[in-house]
C-alpha positions in Angstrom: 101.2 -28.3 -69.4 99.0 -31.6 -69.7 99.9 -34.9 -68.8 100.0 -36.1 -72.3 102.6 -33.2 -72.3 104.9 -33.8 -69.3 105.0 -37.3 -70.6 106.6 -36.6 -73.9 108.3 -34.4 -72.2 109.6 -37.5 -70.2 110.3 -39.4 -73.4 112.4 -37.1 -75.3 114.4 -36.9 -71.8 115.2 -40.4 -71.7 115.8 -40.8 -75.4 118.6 -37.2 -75.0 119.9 -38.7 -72.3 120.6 -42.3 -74.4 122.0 -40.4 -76.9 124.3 -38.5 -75.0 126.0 -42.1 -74.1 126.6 -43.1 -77.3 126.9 -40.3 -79.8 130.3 -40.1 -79.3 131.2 -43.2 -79.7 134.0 -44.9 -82.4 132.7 -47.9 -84.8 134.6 -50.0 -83.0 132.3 -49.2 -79.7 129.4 -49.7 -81.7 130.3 -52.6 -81.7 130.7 -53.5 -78.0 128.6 -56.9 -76.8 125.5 -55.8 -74.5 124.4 -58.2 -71.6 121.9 -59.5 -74.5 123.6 -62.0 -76.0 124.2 -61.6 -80.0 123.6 -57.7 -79.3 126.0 -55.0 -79.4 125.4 -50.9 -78.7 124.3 -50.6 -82.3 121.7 -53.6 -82.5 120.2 -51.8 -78.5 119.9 -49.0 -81.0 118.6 -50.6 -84.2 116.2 -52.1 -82.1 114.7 -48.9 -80.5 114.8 -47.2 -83.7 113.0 -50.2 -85.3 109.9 -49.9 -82.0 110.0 -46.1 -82.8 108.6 -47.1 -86.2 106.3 -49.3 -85.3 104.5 -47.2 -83.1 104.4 -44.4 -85.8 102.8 -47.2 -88.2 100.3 -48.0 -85.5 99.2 -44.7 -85.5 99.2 -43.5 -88.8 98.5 -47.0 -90.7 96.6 -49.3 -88.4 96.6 -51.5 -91.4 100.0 -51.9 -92.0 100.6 -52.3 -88.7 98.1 -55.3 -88.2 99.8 -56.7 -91.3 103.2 -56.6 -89.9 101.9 -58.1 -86.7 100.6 -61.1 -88.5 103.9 -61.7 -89.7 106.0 -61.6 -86.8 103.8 -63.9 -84.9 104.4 -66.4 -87.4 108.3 -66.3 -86.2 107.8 -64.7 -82.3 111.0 -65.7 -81.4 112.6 -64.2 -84.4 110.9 -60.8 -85.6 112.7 -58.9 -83.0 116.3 -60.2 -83.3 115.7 -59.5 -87.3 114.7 -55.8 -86.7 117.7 -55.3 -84.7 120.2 -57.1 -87.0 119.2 -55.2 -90.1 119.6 -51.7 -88.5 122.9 -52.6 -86.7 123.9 -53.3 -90.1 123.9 -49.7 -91.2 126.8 -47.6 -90.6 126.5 -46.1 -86.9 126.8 -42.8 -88.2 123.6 -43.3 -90.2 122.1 -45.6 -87.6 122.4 -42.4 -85.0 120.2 -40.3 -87.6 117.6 -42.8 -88.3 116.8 -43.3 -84.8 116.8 -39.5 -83.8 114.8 -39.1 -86.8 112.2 -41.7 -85.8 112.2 -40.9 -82.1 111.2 -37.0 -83.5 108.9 -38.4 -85.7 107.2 -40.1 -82.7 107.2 -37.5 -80.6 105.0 -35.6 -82.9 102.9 -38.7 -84.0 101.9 -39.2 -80.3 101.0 -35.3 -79.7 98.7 -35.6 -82.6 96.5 -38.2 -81.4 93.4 -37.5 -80.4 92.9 -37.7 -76.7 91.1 -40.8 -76.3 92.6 -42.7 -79.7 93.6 -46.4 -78.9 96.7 -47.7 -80.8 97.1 -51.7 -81.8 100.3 -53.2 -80.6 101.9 -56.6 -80.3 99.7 -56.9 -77.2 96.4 -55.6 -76.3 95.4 -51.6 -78.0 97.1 -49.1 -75.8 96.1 -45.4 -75.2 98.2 -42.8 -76.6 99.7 -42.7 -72.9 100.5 -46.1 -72.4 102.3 -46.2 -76.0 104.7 -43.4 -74.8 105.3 -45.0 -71.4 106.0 -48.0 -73.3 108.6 -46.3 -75.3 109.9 -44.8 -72.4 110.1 -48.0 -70.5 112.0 -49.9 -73.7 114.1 -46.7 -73.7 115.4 -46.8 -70.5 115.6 -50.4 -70.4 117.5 -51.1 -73.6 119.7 -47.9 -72.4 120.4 -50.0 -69.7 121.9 -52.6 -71.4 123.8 -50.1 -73.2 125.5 -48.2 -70.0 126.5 -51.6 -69.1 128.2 -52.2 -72.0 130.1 -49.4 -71.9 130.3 -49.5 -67.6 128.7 -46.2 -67.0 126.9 -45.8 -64.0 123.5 -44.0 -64.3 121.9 -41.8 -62.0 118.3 -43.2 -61.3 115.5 -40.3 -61.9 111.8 -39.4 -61.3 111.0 -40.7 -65.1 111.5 -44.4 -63.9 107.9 -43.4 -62.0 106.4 -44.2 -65.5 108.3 -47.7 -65.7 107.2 -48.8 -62.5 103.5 -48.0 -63.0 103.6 -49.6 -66.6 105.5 -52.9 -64.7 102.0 -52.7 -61.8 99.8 -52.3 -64.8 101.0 -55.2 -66.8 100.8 -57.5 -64.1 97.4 -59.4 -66.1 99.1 -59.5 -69.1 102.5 -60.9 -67.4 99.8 -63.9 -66.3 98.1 -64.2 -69.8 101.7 -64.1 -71.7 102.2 -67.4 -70.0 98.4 -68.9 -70.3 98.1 -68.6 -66.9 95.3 -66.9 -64.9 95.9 -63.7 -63.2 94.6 -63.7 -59.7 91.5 -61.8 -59.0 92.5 -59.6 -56.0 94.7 -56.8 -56.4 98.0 -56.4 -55.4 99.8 -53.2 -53.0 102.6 -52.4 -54.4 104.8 -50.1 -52.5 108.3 -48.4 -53.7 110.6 -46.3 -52.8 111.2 -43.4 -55.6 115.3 -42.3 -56.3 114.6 -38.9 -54.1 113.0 -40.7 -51.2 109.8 -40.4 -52.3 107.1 -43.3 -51.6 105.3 -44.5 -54.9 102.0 -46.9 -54.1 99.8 -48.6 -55.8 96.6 -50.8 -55.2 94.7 -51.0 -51.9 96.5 -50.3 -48.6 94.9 -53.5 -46.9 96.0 -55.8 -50.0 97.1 -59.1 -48.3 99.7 -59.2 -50.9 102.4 -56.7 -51.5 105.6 -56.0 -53.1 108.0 -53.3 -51.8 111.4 -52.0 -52.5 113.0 -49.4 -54.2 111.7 -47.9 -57.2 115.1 -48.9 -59.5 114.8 -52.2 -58.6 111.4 -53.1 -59.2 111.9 -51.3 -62.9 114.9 -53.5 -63.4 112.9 -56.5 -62.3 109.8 -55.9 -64.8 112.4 -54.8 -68.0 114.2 -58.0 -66.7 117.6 -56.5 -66.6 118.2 -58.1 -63.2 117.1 -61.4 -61.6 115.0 -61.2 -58.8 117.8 -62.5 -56.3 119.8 -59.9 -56.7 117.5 -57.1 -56.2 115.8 -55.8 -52.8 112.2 -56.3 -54.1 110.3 -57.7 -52.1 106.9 -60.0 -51.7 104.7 -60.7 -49.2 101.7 -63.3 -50.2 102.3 -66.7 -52.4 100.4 -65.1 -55.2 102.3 -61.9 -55.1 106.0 -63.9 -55.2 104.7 -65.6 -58.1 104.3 -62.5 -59.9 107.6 -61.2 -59.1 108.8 -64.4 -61.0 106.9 -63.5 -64.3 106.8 -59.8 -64.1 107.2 -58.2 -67.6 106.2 -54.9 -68.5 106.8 -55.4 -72.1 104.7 -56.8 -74.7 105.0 -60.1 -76.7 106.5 -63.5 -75.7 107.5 -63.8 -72.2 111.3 -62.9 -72.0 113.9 -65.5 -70.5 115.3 -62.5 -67.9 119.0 -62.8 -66.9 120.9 -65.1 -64.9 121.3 -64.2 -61.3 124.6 -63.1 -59.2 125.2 -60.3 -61.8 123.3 -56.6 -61.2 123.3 -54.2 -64.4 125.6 -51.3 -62.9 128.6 -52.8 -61.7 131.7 -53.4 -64.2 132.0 -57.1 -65.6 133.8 -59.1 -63.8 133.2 -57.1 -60.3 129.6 -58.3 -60.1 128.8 -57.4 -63.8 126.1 -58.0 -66.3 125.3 -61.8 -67.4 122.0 -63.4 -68.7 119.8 -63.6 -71.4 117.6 -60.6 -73.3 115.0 -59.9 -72.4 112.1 -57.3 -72.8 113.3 -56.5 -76.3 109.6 -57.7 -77.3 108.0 -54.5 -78.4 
């Protein structure tokens, strides 16, 4: 199996095991309010099914794609919540099919691409790799949201390996988001995976460094948790900066969530607060 393999592998994983938390669900739970304010289950959905489409346009109609770009930057604080409200709209029952319709659809579109084909997004081109861990990462991010809502405890897995990389790789463009200047030496960033594993990245002499465990670091660069409430840690000025900014989604820079509430525990017993963030595409 390639990489490019395992990976979408990876993908439909994290988009089964979404689905398997709300397919079952009444209208009624559709309807339940996410930590993002103004979003319920079905707009978490609408919204990934609405990304899922956007990276098939990017791929098959570059064009297009450039077009709708052009448009949403001329409301970035708007384009996203739009997406979402329009699909949330639609009956969940036909909400469910559209976006296992387009998350097939994208799983197929991605396979097809050449090896070395570059795909525009909101941010910079991407390789056919980094747009399927981006949708993994929104997947798993937005899914987050979604278990929260509904107060079910996930159980961490390997796949978030593919989140935490995308979260070390986007560290220039959590700078640039912000017109700020990314500094020029590298960072060490050192985590602990959900088996016990280590995950590292950058030199080993870096003089600044992040560590922590691999869930939290992900939950820090999707911002679904603030940084006080997680065990991520920095050693450097430069590097605790970063962990103020970190974003490994692209578009606008998101407002992150309010501390003294970490996604996994019930509301109201150190529940889920704050505002959205990462739904950028």
């Amino acid at each position: 199996m390639s990489e490019t393999e395992a990976l979408l592998g990876d993908l439909r994983a994290e988009g089964d095991e979404l689905d398997g938390l709300v397919a079952g669900l009444g209208g009624a739970e559709w309807r339940t309010a996410t930590p993002a304010p103004g979003w319920s289950v079905a707009h978490q959905i609408a919204h990934l099914a609405w990304t899922d489409k956007r990276a098939v346009q990017a791929a098959e109609d570059p064009q297009g794609f450039a077009d709708e770009v052009r448009r949403a930057w001329t409301a970035p604080e708007a384009f996203v919540d739009e997406g979402a409200e329009r699909g949330a709209a639609e009956p969940p029952e036909v909400l469910l099919e559209l976006w296992r319709a387009g998350r097939e659809r994208l799983l197929r579109t991605l396979a097809a691409q050449p090896p070395r084909a570059r795909l525009p997004w909101y941010g910079p081109p991407m390789s056919v790799m980094s747009m399927a861990t981006a949708r993994l990462m929104e997947t798993w991010a937005h899914g987050q949201d979604v278990a929260d809502a509904l107060r079910v405890r996930r159980v961490p897995t390997a796949r978030l390996r593919h989140v935490a990389r995308l979260g070390v790789r986007a560290r220039g463009y959590a700078y640039a988001a912000r017109g700020l200047e990314p500094p020029a030496e590298e960072f060490r960033v050192e985590l602990t995976g959900p088996d016990g594993e280590w995950w590292t990245y950058g030199p080993q002499d870096a003089a600044q460094r992040v560590t922590g465990p691999a869930l939290d670091f992900c939950l820090l660069v999707t911002q679904r948790a603030h940084r006080d409430d997680l065990a991520v840690r920095a050693e450097g000025a430069d590097a605790d900066r970063w962990l103020d900014i970190a974003q490994a989604f692209a578009g606008p820079p998101g407002k992150g969530r309010a501390p003294g509430r970490r996604p996994g525990h019930p509301a109201g017993d150190d529940g889920v607060s704050g505002d959205r963030a990462g739904g950028a595409p």
